[in-house]
C-alpha positions as CSV (number, residue, x, y, z in Angstrom):
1,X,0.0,0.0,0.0
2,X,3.0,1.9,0.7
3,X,4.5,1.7,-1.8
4,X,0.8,2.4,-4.6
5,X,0.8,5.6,-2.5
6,X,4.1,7.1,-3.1
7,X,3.9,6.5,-6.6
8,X,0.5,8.0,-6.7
9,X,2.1,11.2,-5.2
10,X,4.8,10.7,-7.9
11,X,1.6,10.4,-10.3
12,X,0.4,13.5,-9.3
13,X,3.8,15.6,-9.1
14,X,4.6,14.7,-12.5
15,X,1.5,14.7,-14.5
16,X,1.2,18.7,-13.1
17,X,5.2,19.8,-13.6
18,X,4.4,18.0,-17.7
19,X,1.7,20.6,-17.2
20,X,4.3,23.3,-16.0
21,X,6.8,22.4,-18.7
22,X,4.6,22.7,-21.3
23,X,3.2,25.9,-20.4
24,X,7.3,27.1,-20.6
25,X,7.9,25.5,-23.6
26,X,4.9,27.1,-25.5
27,X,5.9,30.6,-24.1
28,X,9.9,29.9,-25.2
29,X,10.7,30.6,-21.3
30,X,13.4,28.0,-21.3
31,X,15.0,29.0,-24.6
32,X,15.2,32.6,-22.8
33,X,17.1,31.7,-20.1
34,X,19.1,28.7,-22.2
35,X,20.2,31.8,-24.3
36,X,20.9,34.0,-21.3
37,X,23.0,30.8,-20.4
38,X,23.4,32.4,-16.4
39,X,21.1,32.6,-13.3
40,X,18.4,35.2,-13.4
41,X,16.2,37.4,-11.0
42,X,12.7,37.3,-11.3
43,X,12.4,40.6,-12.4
44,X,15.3,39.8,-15.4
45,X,13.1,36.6,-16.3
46,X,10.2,38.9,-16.7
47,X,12.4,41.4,-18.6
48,X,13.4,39.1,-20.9
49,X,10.6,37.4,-21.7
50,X,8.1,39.8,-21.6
51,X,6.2,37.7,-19.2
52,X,4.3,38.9,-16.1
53,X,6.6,38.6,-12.4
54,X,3.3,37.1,-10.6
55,X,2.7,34.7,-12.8
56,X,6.6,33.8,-13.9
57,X,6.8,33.1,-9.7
58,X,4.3,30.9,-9.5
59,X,5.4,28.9,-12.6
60,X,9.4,29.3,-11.2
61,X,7.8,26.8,-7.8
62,X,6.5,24.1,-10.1
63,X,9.9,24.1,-11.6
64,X,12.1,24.8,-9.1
65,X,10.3,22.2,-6.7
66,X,10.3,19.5,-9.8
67,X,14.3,19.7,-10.4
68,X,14.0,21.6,-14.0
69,X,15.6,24.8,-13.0
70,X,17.8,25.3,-10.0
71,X,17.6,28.2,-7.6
72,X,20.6,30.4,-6.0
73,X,21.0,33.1,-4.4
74,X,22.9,36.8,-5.3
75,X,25.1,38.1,-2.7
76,X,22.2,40.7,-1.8
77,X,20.2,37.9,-0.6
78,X,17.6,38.2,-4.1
79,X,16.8,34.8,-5.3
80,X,18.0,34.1,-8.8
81,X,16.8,31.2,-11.2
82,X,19.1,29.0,-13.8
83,X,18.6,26.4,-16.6
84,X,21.5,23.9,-16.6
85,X,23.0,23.3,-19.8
86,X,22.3,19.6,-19.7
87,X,18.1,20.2,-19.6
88,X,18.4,23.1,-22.0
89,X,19.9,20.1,-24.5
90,X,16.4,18.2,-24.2
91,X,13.6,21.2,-23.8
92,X,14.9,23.7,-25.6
93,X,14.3,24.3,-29.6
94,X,17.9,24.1,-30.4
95,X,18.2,20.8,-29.5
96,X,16.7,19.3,-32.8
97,X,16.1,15.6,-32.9
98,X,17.2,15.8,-28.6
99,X,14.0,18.0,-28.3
100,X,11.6,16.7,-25.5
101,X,10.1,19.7,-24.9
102,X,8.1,19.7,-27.7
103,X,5.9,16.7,-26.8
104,X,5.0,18.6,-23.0
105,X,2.4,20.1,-24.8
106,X,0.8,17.3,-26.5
107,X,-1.3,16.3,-23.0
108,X,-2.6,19.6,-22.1
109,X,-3.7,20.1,-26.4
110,X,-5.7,16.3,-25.9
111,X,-7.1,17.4,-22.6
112,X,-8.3,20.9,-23.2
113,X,-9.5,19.6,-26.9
114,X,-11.0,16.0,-26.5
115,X,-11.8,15.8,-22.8
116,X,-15.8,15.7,-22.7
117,X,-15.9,14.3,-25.8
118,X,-13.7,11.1,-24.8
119,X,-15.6,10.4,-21.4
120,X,-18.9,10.6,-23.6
121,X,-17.0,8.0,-25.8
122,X,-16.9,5.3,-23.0
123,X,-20.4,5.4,-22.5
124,X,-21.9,5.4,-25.6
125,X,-19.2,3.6,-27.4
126,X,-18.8,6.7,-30.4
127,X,-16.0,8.1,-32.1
128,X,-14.9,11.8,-31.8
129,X,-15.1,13.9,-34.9
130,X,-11.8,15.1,-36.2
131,X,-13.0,18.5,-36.4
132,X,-13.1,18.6,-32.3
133,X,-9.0,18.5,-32.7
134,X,-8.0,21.9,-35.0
135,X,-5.2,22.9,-32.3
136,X,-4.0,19.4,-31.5
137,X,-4.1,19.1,-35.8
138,X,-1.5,21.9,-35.9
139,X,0.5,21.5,-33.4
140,X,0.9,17.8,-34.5
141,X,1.2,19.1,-38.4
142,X,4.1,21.2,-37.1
143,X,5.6,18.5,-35.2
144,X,5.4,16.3,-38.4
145,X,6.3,19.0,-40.6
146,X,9.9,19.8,-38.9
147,X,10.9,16.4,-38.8
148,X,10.6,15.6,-42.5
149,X,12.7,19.2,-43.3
150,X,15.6,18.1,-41.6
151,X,15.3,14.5,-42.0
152,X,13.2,13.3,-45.2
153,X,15.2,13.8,-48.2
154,X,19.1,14.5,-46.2
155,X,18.0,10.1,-44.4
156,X,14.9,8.8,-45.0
157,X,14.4,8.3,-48.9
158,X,18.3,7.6,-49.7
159,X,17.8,4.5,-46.7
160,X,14.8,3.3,-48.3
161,X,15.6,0.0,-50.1
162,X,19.3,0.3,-50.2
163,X,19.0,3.9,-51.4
164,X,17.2,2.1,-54.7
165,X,14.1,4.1,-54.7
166,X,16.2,7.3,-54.2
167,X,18.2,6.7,-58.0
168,X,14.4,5.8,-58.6
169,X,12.7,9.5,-57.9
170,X,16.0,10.8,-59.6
171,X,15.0,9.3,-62.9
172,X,11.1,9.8,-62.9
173,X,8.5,7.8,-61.1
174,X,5.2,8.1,-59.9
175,X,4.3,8.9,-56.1
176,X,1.5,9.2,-53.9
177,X,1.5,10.3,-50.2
178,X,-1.3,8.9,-48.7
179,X,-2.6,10.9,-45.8
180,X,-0.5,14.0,-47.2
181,X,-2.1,16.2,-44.1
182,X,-0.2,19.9,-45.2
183,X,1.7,18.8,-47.9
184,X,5.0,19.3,-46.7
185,X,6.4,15.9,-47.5
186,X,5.4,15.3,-50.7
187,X,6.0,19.0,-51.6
188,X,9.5,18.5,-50.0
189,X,9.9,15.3,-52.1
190,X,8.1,17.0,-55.5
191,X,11.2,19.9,-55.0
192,X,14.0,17.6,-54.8
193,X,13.0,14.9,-57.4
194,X,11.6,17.2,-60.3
195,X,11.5,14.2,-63.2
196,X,8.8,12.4,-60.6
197,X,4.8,13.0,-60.2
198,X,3.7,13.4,-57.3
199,X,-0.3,13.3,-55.6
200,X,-1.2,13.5,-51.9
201,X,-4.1,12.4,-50.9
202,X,-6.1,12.9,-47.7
203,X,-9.7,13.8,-47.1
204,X,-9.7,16.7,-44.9
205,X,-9.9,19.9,-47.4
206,X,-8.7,22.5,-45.3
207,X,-5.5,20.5,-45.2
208,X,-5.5,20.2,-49.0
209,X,-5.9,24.0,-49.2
210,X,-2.7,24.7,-47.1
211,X,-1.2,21.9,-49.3
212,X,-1.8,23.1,-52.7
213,X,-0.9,26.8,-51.2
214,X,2.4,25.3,-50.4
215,X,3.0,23.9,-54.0
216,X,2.1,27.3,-55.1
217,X,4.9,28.8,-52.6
218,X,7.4,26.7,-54.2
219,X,6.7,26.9,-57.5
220,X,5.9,23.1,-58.2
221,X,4.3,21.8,-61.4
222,X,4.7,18.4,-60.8
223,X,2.5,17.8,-57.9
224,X,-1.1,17.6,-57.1
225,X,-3.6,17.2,-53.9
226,X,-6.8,15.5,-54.4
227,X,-9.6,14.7,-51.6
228,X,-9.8,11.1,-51.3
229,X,-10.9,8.9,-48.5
230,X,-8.4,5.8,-48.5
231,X,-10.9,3.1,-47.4
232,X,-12.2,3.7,-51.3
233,X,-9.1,3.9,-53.7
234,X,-9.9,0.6,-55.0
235,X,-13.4,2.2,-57.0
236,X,-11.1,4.5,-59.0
237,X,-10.3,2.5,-62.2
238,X,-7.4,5.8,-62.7
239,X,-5.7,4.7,-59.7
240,X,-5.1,1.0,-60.8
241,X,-1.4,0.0,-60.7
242,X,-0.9,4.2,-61.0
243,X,1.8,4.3,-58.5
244,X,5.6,3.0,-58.1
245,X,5.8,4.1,-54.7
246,X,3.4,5.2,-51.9
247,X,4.3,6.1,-48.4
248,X,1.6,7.2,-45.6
249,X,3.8,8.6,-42.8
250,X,2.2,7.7,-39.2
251,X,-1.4,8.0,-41.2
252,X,-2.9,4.5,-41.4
253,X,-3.6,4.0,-37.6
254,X,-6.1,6.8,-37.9
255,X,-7.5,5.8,-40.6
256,X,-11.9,4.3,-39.6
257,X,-10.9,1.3,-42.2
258,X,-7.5,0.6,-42.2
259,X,-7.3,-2.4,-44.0
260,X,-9.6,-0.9,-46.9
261,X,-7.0,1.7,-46.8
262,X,-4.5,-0.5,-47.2
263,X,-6.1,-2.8,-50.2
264,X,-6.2,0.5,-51.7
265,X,-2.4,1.0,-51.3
266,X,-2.3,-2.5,-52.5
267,X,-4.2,-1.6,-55.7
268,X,-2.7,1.7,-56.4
269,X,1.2,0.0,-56.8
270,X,2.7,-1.0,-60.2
271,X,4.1,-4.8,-60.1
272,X,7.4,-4.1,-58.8
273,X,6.2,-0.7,-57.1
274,X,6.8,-0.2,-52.9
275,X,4.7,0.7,-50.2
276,X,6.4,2.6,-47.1
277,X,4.3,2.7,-44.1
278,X,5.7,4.5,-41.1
279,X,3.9,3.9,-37.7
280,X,4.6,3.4,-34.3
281,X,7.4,1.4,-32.7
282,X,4.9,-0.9,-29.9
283,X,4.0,-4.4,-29.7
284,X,0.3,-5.4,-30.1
285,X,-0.3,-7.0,-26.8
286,X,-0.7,-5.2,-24.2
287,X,1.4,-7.1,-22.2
288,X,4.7,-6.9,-24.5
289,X,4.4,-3.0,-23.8
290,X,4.6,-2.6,-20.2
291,X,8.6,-1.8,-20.4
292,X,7.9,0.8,-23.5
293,X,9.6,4.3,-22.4
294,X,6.6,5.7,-23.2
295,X,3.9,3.5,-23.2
296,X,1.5,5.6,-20.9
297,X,1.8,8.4,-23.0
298,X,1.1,6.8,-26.5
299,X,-1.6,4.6,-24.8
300,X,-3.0,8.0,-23.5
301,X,-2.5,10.4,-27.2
302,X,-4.4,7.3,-28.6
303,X,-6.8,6.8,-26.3
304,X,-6.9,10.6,-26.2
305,X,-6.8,10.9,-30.1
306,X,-6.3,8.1,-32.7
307,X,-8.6,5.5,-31.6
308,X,-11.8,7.6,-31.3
309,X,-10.9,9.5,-34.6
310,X,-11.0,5.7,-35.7
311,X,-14.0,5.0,-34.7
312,X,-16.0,7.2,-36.4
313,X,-17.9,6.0,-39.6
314,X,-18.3,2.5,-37.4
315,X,-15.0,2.3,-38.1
316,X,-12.4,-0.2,-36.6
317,X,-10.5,2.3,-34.0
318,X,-7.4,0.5,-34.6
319,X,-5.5,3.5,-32.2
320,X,-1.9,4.4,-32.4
321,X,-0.7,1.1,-30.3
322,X,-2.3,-1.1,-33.0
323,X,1.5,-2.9,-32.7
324,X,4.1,-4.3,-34.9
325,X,2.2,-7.8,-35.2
326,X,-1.5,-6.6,-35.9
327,X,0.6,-4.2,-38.9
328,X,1.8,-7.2,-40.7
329,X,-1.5,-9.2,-40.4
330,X,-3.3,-6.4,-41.8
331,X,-0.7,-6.0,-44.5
332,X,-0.7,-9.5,-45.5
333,X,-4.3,-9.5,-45.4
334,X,-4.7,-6.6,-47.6
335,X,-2.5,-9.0,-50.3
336,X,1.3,-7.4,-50.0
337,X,3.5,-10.7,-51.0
338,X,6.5,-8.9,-49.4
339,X,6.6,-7.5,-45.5
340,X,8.7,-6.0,-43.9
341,X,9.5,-4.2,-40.5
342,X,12.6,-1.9,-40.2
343,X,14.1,-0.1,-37.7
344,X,14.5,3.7,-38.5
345,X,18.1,5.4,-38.4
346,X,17.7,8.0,-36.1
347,X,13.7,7.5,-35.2
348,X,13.2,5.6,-32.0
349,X,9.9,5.9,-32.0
350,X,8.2,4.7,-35.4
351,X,9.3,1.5,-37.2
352,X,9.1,1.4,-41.3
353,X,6.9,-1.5,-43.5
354,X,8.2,-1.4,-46.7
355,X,6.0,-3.5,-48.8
356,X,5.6,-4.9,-51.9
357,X,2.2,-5.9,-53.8
């Protein structure tokens, strides 16, 4: 009993400083004082950062108390506050890749967006609309969108295959990004690989508009976005065998019909095409997660998030931590004669199907 009850209390402390950090991160507080790089006064903090002194105090105890910034004092006796080098590398936005910060928000976004809606969920056994989610949507599109401008074109696409489908786009293929969101990605590959075609697809329009925007911005004519639900691919004759590579970057666990989604990947690929799937790094069973770093917060952002958004439509509600085993069944029984599960240079958190029809 002991022992339930102190990590209750640990529970509690640490659920509110995520709270606390993610408040800082989303005000840039910590890349302040990371830039100051040496112990400040309250009224320096609030200098700096344009921030109130009442409220910076309060937010200094949840920090201060929960070991994220350490507190000194001047000779005068004032109090002074200081980020240590070592947790500016993982909260700050400098630290790139390293950057935990980031994801202190993601809780607060799900709670303040999907709360209601959720608990409403478990008794009636409904999904949650997507449109319930437009700040969770962009800060997740911005999340997404960072990570493939530093990493999709410089790793990703020359690891894929042996660095085979790279020489591929180089020489003029056709690509679909299914689940395109914003557009970034396939705009990102459209720019780089010129000789190539490109389409994303995904059936939220608002997206598409930012999308095709985007293409505009960079002056692409060799890309298009079109609104297409997955699940029905397979009804457009123009999409048979259309494709020599599709991807759908963390996209198919959402998705009400996953495995119609993923027939329709299935019928979109040219014999000898490829299908790159990226989704989460987790095991199926519950069971094979319980020593996942963070398995109680991607049970919680699907829970939260993906699994109600797949619900709707009586849809399947796969959920994010649909697992590495339940992928592969799905994308054998959607007819792929080649699977297989990759680790990801560099990405600890997804894993990579690459596929063949």
């Amino acid at each position: 009993m002991a022992d339930f009850s102190d990590k209750l209390v640990q529970i509690l402390n640490y659920g509110s400083l995520n709270l606390g950090l993610g408040i800082g991160y989303a005000l840039e507080i910590f890349d302040v004082m990371d830039e100051k790089g040496s112990a400040l006064t309250l009224g320096e903090l609030s200098g700096a950062t344009g921030l109130d002194m009442r409220y910076l105090k309060e937010w200094l105890g949840i920090m201060v108390t929960g070991g994220i910034i350490e507190m000194t004092k001047k000779p005068d006796n004032e109090d002074t506050f200081f980020l240590p080098p070592t947790h500016g590398d993982l909260l700050c936005r400098r630290a790139g890749n390293n950057n935990m910060g980031v994801y202190t928000q993601e809780i607060p976004l799900l709670t303040a967006c999907a709360m209601d809606a959720v608990k409403q969920g478990f008794k009636t056994g409904q999904g949650v609309p997507f449109s319930i989610y437009p700040d969770f949507q962009a800060f997740m599109s911005e999340l997404a969108d960072a990570k493939h401008r530093k990493v999709l074109i410089q790793e990703f696409i020359p690891y894929v295959d042996q660095g085979r489908l790279e020489k591929r786009l180089q020489q003029g293929i056709r690509v679909c990004d299914l689940g395109c969101g914003q557009g970034v990605a396939a705009c990102l590959m459209a720019q780089a690989y010129p000789k190539s075609e490109f389409i994303g697809m995904d059936n939220h329009e608002k997206a598409l508009e930012q999308a095709r925007a985007l293409s505009e911005s960079f002056g692409l004519s060799n890309i298009a976005f079109i609104n297409q639900d997955a699940a029905k691919i397979s009804a457009l004759p123009k999409f048979n065998q259309y494709f020599d590579y599709v991807c759908a970057f963390d996209a198919i666990h959402d998705q009400s019909h996953p495995l119609d989604a993923l027939k329709g990947v299935k019928y979109m690929l040219r014999e000898g095409g490829l299908f790159s799937m990226i989704d989460i790094k987790a095991a199926t069973n519950i069971k094979d997660n319980t020593d996942h770093p963070m398995g109680p917060f991607l049970y919680t952002v699907s829970l939260m998030h993906c699994m109600p958004i797949g619900l709707n439509d009586n849809g399947s509600g796969l959920g994010m931590m649909w697992g590495k085993q339940q992928a592969i069944d799905l994308l054998r029984q959607a007819g792929f004669s080649k699977v297989c599960a990759e680790e990801i240079p560099n990405d600890s958190f997804n894993l990579h199907f690459l596929c063949a029809p």
